[in-house]
N, C-alpha and C positions, 0 to 999 in steps of 0.2 A: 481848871477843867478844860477841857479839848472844846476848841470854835467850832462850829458848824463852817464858819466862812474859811478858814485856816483850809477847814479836812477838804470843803470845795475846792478851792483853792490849789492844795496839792493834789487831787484826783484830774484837776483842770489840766496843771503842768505835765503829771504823766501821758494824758490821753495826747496835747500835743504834743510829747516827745515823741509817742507812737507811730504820731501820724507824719512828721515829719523825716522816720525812719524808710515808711513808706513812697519817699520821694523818690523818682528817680534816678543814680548818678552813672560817673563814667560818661562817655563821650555824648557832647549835645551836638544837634545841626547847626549849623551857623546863616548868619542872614538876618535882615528883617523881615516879616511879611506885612503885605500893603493888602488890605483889601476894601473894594469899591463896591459897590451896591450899582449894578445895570439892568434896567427892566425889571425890577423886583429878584434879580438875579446875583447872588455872591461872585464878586470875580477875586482870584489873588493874584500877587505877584511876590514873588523873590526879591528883593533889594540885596544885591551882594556886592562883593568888591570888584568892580570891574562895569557894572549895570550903574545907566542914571539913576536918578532919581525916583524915576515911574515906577523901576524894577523890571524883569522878566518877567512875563504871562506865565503861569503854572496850568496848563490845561488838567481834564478830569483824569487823566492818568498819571497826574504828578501828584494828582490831591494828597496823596499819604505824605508827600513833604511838605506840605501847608501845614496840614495839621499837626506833622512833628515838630514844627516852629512853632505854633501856637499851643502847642502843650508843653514845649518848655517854656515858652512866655508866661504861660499859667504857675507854673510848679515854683516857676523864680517866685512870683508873685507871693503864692500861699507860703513860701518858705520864709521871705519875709516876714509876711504878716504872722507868720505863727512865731517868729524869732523875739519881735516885738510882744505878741501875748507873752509868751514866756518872762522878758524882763519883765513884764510891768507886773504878772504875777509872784513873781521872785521879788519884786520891790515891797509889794503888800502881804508876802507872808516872814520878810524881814522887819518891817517895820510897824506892822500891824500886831498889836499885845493888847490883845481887849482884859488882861488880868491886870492892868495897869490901873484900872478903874476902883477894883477891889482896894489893891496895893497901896492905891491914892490913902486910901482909910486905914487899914490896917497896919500900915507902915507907920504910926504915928504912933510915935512916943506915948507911953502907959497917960502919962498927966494928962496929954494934950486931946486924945481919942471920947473921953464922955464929953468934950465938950462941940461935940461934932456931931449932924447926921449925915447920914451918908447919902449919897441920889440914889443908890440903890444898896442893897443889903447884899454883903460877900457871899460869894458861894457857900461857903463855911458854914457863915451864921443859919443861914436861907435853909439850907440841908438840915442842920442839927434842929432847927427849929419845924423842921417839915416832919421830920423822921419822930420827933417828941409830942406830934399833936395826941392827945389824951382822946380815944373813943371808944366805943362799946361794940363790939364784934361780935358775930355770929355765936350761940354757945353752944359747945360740946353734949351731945347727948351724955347720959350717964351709960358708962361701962362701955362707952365707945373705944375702938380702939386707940393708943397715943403712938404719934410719928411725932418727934422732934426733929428741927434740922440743926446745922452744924452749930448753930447761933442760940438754937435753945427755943424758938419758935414755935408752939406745939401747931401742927397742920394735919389734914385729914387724910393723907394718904403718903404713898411711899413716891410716888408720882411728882406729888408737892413736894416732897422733900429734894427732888433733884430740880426741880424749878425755884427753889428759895435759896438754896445752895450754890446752883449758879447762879442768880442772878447776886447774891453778897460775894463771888469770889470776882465777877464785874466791876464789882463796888458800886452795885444801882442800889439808891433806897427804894425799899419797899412796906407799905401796909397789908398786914394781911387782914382779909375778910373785912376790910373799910368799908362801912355803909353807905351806898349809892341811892340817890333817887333815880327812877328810872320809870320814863311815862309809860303808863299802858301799865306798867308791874307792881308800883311803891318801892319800897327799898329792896335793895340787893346786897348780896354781900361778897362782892367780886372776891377770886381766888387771891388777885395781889394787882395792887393800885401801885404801880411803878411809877420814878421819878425820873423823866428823860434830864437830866442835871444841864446840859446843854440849852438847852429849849425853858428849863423849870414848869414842862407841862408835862400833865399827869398821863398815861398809859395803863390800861385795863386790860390782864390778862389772865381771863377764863381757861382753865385745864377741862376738857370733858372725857372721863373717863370710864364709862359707862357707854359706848356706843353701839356696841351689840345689841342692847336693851333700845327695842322701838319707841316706849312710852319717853324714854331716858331721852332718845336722840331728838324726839319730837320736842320736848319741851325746850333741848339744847337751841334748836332754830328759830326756837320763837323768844327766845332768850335775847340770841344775837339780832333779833329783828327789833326788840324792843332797846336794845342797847344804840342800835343803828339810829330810831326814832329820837334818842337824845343824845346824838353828837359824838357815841362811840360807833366810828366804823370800822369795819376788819380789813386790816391791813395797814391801817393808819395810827390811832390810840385804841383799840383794840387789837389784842393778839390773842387767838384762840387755838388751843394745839389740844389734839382729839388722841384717843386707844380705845382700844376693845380689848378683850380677853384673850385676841390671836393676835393682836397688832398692837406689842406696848411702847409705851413711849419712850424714846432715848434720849439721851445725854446730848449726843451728839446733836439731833436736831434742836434742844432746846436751845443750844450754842449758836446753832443757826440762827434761831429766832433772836436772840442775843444781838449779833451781831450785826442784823440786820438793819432793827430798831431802838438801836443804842448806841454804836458805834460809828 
């Protein structure tokens, strides 16, 4: 499975390449600049070839050549130091293999593996055994309508079907309608209790599809209020994606959310 520290990591290295792009080139001023502190007062000077040591005075109408020295002395600077981040992040996403840990276990000869535990549990095992817990879900009214998705999951809307469907062509596990306690409510039966696999922490995400409907939207607020009150917040292990009658849900944005809080 994909690192979090990895995807940092490489998000890290493009933003400095960017910004390094951003640097100025082509011809720089030459010289050094000296500057002295007088009466609370900045003075520079030019140190060039031909000038002692002290340098030439830059009066206020040379200022623009001080400051073109000191802003190449800058740019050298950060160009540096952004060279340096660079390798050392190019060093730890070559050398850094957090599946190594896994690998340690599962790499082990059939004989040799029961007689091992592991310090932690493969992705693998973690997943199939997360995905297999055994529980009692919301039930179906009789002669309610059936929506299956691609997986054979019966869900309560067509809506859900494009949010269970995407979320298995991701390849996230999901519970549907997993019972939640939830203060201020009792139990809940979120839409789909997602597995960030990254993280191995859970994500709750409520479809409301009934927005039109005041009574509907009211109780949706106080839903997310009471989810808030125990540690699901929206935008973070809460994802909530709303329609009405005029304004249906898509595909596309569900990808969004996907992509967002998953990837």
């Amino acid at each position: 499975m994909a690192d979090q520290l990895i995807q940092i990591a490489n998000e890290r290295i493009q933003q400095l390449i960017e910004l390094k792009a951003k640097l100025p080139k082509g011809k720089q001023p030459t010289g050094r600049l000296r500057v002295i502190t007088n009466h609370d007062r900045s003075q520079y000077y030019l140190v060039d070839k031909g000038s002692n040591s002290n340098g030439k005075y830059l009066p206020r109408k040379e200022r623009r050549r001080a400051a073109a020295i000191a802003q190449r002395d800058y740019n050298a600077a950060v160009a540096s130091i952004i060279g340096r981040q660079i390798i050392a992040l190019n060093n730890l996403t070559e050398n850094y293999h957090p599946e190594e840990i896994d690998t340690a276990f599962t790499g082990l000869p059939p004989g040799r593996r029961p007689l091992v535990t592991p310090v932690r549990e493969p992705d693998e095992d973690f997943i199939a055994a997360w995905q297999h817990l055994p529980y009692t879900g919301k039930p179906f009214e009789i002669n309610a309508p059936e929506f299956f998705t691609n997986t054979g999951v019966r869900v309560r809307s067509k809506s859900e079907i494009i949010i269970a469907d995407a979320l298995d062509r991701a390849g996230i596990p999901y519970r549907y309608e997993f019972p939640a306690s939830i203060k201020g409510w009792g139990t809940l039966y979120p839409d789909f209790t997602c597995l960030d696999v990254r993280t191995r922490k859970e994500i709750i995400w409520e479809h409301f599809g009934l927005m039109g409907d005041t009574d509907y939207t009211e109780n949706a607020l106080q839903k997310i209020a009471h989810y808030a009150a125990s540690g699901y917040i929206l935008g973070k292990n809460l994802i909530a994606t709303f329609e009405s009658s005029t304004t249906p849900l898509s595909a596309k944005q569900v990808q969004g959310y996907i992509k967002a809080h998953f990837k």
